[in-house]
N, C-alpha and C positions, 0 to 999 in steps of 0.2 A: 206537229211538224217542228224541227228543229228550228234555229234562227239563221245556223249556216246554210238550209235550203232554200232558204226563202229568197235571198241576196243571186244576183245573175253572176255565173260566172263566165269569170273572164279569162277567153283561151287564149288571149296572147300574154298571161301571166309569164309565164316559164321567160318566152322571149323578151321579155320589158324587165323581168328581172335580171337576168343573163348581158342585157344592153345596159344597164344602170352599172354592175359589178363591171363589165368592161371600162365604162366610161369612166368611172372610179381609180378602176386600178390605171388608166391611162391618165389620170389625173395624177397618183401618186407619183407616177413616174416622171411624169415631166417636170415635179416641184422636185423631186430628190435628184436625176439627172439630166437636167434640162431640155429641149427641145429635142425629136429625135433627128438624126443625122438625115440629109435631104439623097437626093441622088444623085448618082455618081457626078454629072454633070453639074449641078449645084456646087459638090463640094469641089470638083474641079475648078469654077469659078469663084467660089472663097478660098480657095489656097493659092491662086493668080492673087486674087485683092490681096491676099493677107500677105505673096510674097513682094509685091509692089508697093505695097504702103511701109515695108520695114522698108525693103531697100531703097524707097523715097526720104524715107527719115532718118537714113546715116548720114552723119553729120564729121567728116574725118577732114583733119585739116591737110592731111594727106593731098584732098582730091580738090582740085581748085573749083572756082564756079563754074566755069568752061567744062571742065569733067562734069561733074553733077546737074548739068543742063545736059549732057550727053547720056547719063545714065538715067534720066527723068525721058529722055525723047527715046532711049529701049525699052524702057516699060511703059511708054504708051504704045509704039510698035507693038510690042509683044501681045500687051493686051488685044490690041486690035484686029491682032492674027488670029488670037484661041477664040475671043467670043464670036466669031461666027462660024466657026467649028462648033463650037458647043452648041449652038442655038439651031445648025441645021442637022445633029446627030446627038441629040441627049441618050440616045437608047443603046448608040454605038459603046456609050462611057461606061453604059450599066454592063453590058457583056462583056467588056474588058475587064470590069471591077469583076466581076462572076467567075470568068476565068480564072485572074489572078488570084483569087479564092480556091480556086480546083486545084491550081497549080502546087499551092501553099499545103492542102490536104493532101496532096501525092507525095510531095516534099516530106512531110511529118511522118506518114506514112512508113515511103523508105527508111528514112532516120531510126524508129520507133521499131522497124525490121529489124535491120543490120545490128541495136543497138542491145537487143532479146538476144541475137544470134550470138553477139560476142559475152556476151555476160552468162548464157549457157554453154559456152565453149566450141563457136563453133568453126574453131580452129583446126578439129576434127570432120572432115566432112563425115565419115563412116559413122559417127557419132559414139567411137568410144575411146573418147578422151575422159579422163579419170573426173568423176564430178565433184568428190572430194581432195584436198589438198594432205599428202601424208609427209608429216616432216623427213621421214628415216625414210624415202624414198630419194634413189639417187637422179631420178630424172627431174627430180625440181631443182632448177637451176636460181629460184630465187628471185626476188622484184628485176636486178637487173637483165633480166632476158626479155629481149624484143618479140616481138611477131610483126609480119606483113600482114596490112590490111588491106584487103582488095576494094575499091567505092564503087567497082563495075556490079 
C-alpha cells in the first residue's frame, strides 16, 4: 500500500480550500482598495456626516457667528430628519440605489444605440446612404453640412 492511502481523506478539502482562496483574495482587496462600500443606507448616512462636517467647518468671514450658529442648528435639523428615515427603511435606499443603476444601464444603452446608428449613417432610414466617402462626388457637400438628429 501506498502512503497516500493510508492517510483519511478529507471531503471537505475542495470546500476549505476554495474558503481559504476566497478569504485571501478578500483579504487582497481590502489592503489594495480598502473596506468595501456598505449599503445604500450606510452610505446615505456618511455622505449626510461627510456633508455636515464640511459645512460645519466653513469658516468664511462673510457669515457672522449668528449665521454659522444658524447653519450648525440646519444641519442638526437635517440630520435629525434623515436618520430615522434611514433606520426605519434601509432596504428602501438599497432599491433606490438598484434602480438608479437600471436606470443608468438603459441610459448607456440608448446612447451606445443612437451612437452605432449615426456612425453607420443612419441618416438613411432605407439604409442606402453611400458607406464610403467619394471626393469627385457632387452630393458631398463637405464638413460644413449639418443633419437633424432626432433623441426621440
Amino acid at each position: 500500500m501506498s502512503e497516500a492511502t493510508d492517510r483519511p481523506v478529507d471531503d471537505d478539502a475542495w470546500a476549505q480550500a476554495c474558503a481559504e482562496d476566497l478569504a485571501a483574495e478578500k483579504a487582497r482587496r481590502r489592503a489594495e482598495y480598502g473596506p468595501p462600500p456598505g449599503s445604500a443606507a450606510e452610505e446615505l448616512r456618511k455622505l449626510v456626516d461627510a456633508v455636515a462636517d464640511k459645512l460645519g467647518s466653513l469658516q468664511t468671514p462673510l457669515l457672522g457667528v449668528a449665521a454659522q450658529g444658524a447653519v450648525q442648528q440646519v444641519i442638526k435639523q437635517a440630520k435629525s430628519a434623515v436618520e430615522p428615515v434611514i433606520e426605519r427603511n434601509p432596504d428602501v435606499f438599497d432599491h433606490i440605489a438598484a434602480a438608479g443603476s437600471e436606470l443608468l444601464a438603459a441610459y448607456r444603452s440608448a446612447v451606445e444605440g443612437q451612437e452605432r446608428r449615426w456612425t453607420q449613417g443612419a441618416g438613411d432610414p432605407a439604409g442606402t446612404e453611400r458607406k464610403v466617402e467619394d471626393p469627385t462626388d457632387p452630393r458631398d457637400e463637405g464638413p460644413g453640412a449639418g443633419e437633424h438628429i432626432d433623441l426621440d
